[in-house]
C-alpha positions in Angstrom: 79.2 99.6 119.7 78.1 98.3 116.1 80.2 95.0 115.4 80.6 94.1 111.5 77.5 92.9 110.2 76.5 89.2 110.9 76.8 87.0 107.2 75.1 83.8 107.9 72.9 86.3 105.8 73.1 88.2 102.6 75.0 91.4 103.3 72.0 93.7 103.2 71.4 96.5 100.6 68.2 98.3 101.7 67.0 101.2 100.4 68.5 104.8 100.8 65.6 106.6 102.8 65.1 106.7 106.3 61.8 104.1 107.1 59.5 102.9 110.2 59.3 99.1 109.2 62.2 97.6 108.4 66.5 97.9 109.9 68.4 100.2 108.1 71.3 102.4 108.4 71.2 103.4 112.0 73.1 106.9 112.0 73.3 107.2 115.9 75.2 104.0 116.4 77.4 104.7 113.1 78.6 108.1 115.1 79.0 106.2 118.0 81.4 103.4 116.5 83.5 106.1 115.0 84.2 108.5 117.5 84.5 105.5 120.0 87.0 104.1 117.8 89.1 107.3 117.8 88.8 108.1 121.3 90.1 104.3 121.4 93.3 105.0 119.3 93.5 108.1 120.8 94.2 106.4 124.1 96.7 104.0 123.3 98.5 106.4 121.7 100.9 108.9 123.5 99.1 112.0 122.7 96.8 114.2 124.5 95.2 115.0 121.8 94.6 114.7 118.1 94.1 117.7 115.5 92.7 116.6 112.7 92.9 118.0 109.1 92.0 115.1 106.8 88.8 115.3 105.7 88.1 111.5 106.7 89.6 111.8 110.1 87.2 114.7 110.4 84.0 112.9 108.7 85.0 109.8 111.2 85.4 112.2 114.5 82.5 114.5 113.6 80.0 113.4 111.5 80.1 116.9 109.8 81.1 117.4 106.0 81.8 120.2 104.1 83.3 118.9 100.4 83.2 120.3 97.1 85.8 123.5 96.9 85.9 123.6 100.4 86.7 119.7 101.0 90.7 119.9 100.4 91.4 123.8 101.6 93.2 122.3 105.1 90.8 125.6 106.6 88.3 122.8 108.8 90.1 120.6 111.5 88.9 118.9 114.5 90.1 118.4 117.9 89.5 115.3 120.1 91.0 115.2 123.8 91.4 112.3 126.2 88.1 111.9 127.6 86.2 114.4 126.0 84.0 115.4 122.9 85.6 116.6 119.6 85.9 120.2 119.2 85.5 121.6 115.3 86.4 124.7 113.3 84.6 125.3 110.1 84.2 127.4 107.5 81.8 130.9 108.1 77.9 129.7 108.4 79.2 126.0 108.3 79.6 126.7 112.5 76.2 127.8 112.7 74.4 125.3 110.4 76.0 122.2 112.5 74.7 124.3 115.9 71.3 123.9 114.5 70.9 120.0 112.9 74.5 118.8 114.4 73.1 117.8 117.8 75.4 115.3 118.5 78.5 118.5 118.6 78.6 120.0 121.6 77.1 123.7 120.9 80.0 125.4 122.2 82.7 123.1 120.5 81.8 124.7 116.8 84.0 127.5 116.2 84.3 129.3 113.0 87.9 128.9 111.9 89.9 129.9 108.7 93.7 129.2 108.3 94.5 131.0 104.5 93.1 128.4 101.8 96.4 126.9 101.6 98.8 130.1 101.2 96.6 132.2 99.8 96.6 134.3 102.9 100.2 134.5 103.9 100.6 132.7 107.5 102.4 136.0 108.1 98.6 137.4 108.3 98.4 136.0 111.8 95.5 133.2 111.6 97.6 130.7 112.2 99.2 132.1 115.5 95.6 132.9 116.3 94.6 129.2 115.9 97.4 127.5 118.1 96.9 129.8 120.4 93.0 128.7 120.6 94.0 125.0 120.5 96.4 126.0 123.1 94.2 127.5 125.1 91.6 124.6 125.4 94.4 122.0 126.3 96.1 124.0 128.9 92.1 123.9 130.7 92.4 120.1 130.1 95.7 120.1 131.5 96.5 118.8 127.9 99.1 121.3 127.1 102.0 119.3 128.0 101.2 116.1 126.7 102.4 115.6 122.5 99.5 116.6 119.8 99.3 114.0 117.2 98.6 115.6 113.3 97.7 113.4 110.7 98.1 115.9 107.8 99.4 119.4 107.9 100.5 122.6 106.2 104.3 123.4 106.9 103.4 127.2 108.4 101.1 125.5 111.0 103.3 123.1 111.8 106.1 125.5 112.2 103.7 127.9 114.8 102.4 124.3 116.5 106.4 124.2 117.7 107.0 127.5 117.9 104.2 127.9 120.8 105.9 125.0 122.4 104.1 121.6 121.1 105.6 118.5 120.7 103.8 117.4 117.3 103.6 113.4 116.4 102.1 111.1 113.6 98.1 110.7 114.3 97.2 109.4 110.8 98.3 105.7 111.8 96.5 105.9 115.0 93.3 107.1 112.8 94.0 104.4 109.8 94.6 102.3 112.7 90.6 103.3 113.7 89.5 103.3 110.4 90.3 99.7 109.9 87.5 97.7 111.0 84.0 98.5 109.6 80.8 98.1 111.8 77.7 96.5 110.3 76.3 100.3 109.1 79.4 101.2 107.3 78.9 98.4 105.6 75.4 98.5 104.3 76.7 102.3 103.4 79.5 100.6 101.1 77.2 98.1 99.7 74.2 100.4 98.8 77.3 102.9 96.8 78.5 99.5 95.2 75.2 98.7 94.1 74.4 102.5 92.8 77.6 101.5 90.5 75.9 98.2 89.7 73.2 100.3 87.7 75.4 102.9 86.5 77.2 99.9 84.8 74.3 98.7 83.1 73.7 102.4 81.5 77.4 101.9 80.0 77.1 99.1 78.7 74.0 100.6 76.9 76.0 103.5 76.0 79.0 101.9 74.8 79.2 102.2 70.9 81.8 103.5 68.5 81.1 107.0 67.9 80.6 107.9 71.9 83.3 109.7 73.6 85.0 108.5 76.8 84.1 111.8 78.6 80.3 111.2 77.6 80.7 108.3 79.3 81.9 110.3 82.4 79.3 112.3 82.0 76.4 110.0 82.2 77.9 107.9 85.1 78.2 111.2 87.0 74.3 112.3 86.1 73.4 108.9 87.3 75.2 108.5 90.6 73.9 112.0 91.7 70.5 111.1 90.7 70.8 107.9 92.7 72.4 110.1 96.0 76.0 110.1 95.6 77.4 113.1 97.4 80.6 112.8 95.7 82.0 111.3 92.4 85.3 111.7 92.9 86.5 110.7 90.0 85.7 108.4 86.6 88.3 107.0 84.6 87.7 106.3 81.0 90.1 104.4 79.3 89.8 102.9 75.6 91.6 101.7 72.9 95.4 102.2 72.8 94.6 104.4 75.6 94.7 101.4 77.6 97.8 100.1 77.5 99.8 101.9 79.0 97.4 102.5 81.6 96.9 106.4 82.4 94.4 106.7 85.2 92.4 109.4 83.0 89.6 109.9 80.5 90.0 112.3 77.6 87.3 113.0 74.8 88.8 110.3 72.6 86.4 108.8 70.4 85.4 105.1 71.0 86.1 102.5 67.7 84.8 99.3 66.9 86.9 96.7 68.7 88.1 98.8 71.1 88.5 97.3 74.5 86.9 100.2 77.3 88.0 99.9 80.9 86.3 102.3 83.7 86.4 102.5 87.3 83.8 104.5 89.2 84.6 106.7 92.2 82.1 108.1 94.3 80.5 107.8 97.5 77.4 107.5 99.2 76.7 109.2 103.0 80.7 109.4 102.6 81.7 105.8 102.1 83.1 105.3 98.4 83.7 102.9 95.6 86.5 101.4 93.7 84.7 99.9 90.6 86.2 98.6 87.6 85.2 96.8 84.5 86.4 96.4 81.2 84.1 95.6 78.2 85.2 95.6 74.2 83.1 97.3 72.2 81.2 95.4 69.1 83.5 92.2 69.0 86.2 91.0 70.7 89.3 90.1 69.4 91.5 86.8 71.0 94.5 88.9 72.6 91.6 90.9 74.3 90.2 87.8 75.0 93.3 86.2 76.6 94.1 89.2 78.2 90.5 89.5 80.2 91.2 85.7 81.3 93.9 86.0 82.8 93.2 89.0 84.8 90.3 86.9 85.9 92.7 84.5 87.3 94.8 86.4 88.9 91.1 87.8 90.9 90.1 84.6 91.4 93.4 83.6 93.0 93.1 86.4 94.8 89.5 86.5 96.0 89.9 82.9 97.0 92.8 83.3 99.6 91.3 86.1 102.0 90.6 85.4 105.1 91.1 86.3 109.0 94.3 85.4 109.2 96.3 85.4 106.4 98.9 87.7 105.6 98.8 90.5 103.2 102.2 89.2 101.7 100.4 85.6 100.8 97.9 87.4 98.9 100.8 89.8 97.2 102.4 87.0 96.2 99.4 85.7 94.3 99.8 88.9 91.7 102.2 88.5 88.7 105.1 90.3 89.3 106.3 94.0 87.7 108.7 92.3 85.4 106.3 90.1 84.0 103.8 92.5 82.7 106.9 94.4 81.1 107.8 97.1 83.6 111.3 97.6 85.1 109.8 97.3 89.0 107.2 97.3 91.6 107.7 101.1 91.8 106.4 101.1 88.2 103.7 99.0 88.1 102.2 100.3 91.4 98.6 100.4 91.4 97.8 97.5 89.0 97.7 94.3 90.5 96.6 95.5 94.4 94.1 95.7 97.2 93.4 98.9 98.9 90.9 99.4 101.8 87.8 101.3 101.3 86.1 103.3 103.6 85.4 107.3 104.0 88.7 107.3 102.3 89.4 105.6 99.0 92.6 104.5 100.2 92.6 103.1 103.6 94.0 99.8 104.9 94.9 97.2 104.2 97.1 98.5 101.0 98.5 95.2 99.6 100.6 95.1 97.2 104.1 93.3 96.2 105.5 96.6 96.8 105.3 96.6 100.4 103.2 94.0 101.9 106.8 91.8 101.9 108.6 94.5 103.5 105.7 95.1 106.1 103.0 92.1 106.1 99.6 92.7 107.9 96.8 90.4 109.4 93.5 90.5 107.6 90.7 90.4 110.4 86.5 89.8 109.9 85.6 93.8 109.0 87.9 94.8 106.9 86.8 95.9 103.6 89.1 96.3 100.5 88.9 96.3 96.8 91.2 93.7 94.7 92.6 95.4 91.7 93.9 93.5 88.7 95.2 94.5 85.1 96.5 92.8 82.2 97.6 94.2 78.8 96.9 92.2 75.8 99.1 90.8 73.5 98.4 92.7 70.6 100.5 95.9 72.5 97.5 98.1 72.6 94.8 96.8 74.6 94.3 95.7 78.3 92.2 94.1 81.3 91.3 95.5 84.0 89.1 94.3 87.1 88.2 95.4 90.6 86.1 93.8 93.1 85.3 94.7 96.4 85.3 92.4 99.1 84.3 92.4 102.9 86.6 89.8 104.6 83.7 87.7 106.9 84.6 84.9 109.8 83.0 82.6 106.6 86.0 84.1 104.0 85.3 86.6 101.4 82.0 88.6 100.0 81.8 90.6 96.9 80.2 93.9 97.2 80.5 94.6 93.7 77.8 92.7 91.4 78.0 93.4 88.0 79.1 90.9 86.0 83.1 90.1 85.7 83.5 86.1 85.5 83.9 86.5 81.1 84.6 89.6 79.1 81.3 91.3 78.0 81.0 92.7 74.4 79.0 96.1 74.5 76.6 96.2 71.6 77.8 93.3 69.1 78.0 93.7 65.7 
């Protein structure tokens, strides 16, 4: 099994393709860590078995992927039993493609499998009944059939026939987060090589960023330039500028950029599966003081932050480093959720640790060596309009924190000055 990387050294960021003469991403043993880490949870748990629907949890137990218009249909699922080697139903010539260059899947464990694209074909159709009825089938040979089936997501009519055949259905997705939570040395080379794909895409902005260019413009040459790097999925750009930022609406538009503006943008993709939260806020041609003032002191607030992780410490001391939800002008936690936070990062975007004043009081967690998170902080200026925002991402080491994410953050930049 592959512990998280050693960091006496400089967290490696080699390049992408596969060579003879020098340690990379070693494939094998990342399959290895991952399913050994969900047989693990599986366990200690009180299942027989887990069926899987989340994309992740299948990534993590198979090492197969299937994304685009396919990735969020709930038609692929997996199927790991105590003691033995996932079983996975995919989508038409998907089955036969992962017989062929999946060796590590059992031949006869790819089935084909289609459950109605989420109610498009009525569960009255019957490929539901058919389905449990398979499952079924393979537990009762395992003498499985008994024991509870733990789900981590699930459509209502499955869930419904799951009981109906006689299952006793329970929460997997904790056991899986649970998995998920520590990163082995190969995840997180995989993390830091799609951080520093964003590293360059930021530089391209920058270039990019003068008044006359549209936000979605922007989106569009981050996207051409992570999928020319390798990413197999951008997820998702936000563009935010001018009185656009503040409030803060987690979009982009094709609003036209103006000089002064202050621009905010996080980048969301992934690279062999493992993604990026990347933010960074820039004014465009001069910089006015609010903006200024603003950017400092969400620089503080990440500094405080950043400073304070390490094995050990509590996700509620590091919640109670962020301003609170009153402060920054909103009526609660509830309100200002997803501003000033740290969510874990991994084949999901939002793994653990989540911390947050929202609920790391109610429900504090240990940090441990492995866990990787990005640190999320926002500010909006004095002048009403304008805003901060910053996000690093940080692997928590036995030596304390290191930042994944390298372009610059420490000042505010100003894109093309006048």
């Amino acid at each position: 099994m592959a512990e998280p990387q050693n960091t006496s050294r400089p967290l490696l960021t080699p390049g992408q393709m596969g060579v003879d003469y020098e340690m990379r991403v070693d494939f094998s043993r990342l399959r290895d860590y991952r399913l050994s880490r969900a047989q693990a949870a599986l366990e200690a748990s009180e299942c027989g078995a887990f069926l899987l629907f989340d994309f992740y949890n299948i990534r993590y137990t198979t090492s197969s992927w299937v994304g685009g218009a396919l990735g969020d249909k709930m038609i692929r699922y997996a199927l790991l039993t105590r003691g033995g080697e996932p079983h996975l139903w995919d989508f038409g010539s998907a089955v036969k493609h992962h017989q062929l260059y999946s060796p590590w899947l059992n031949h006869d464990h790819n089935h084909p499998g289609f459950l109605g694209f989420r109610g498009a074909v009525a569960p009255t159709a019957g490929l539901m009944v058919d389905a449990v009825t398979e499952i079924k089938g393979i537990l009762r040979d395992l003498g499985l059939h008994n024991a509870p089936v733990g789900i981590d997501i699930v459509e209502p009519p499955f869930l419904f026939e799951m009981q109906r055949q006689g299952f006793t259905v329970v929460d997997a997705q904790q056991h899986m987060l649970d998995a998920r939570e520590i990163k082995s040395a190969d995840e997180i080379m995989l993390l830091n090589q799609a951080a520093a794909m964003v590293d360059g895409v930021y530089t391209d902005i920058v270039e990019a960023l003068k008044p006359g260019v549209r936000e979605n413009e922007i989106v569009a040459l981050a996207s051409k330039k992570l999928y020319e790097y390798g990413s197999d999925q951008v997820e998702a750009i936000n563009a935010i500028s001018g009185e656009r930022c503040n409030p803060h609406p987690h979009n982009f538009t094709d609003r036209i950029i103006r000089p002064g503006d202050q621009a905010f943008f996080d980048i969301i993709h992934s690279f062999n599966g493992y993604r990026t939260c990347y933010y960074r806020t820039f004014s465009v041609g001069r910089a006015t003081g609010p903006q200024r003032a603003a950017y400092s002191r969400a620089r503080e607030w990440m500094d405080n932050a950043i400073s304070a992780i390490k094995p050990g410490v509590g996700s509620d001391e590091i919640a109670s480093l962020f301003p609170t939800a009153e402060s920054l002008g909103f009526d609660g936690e509830l309100s200002a959720f997803g501003l000033q936070f740290c969510h874990g990062l991994g084949l999901g975007l939002h793994e653990r640790p989540i911390i947050s004043r929202l609920n790391s009081y109610r429900e504090p967690v240990e940090l441990k060596a492995g866990m990787v998170f990005a640190v999320e902080t926002y500010c909006p200026a004095s002048d009403g309009y304008s805003a901060a925002r910053i996000e690093e991402e940080i692997v928590v080491t036995d030596n304390g924190p290191v930042v994944l994410t390298k372009y610059p953050a420490e000042e505010l930049i100003v894109a093309n000055p006048y």
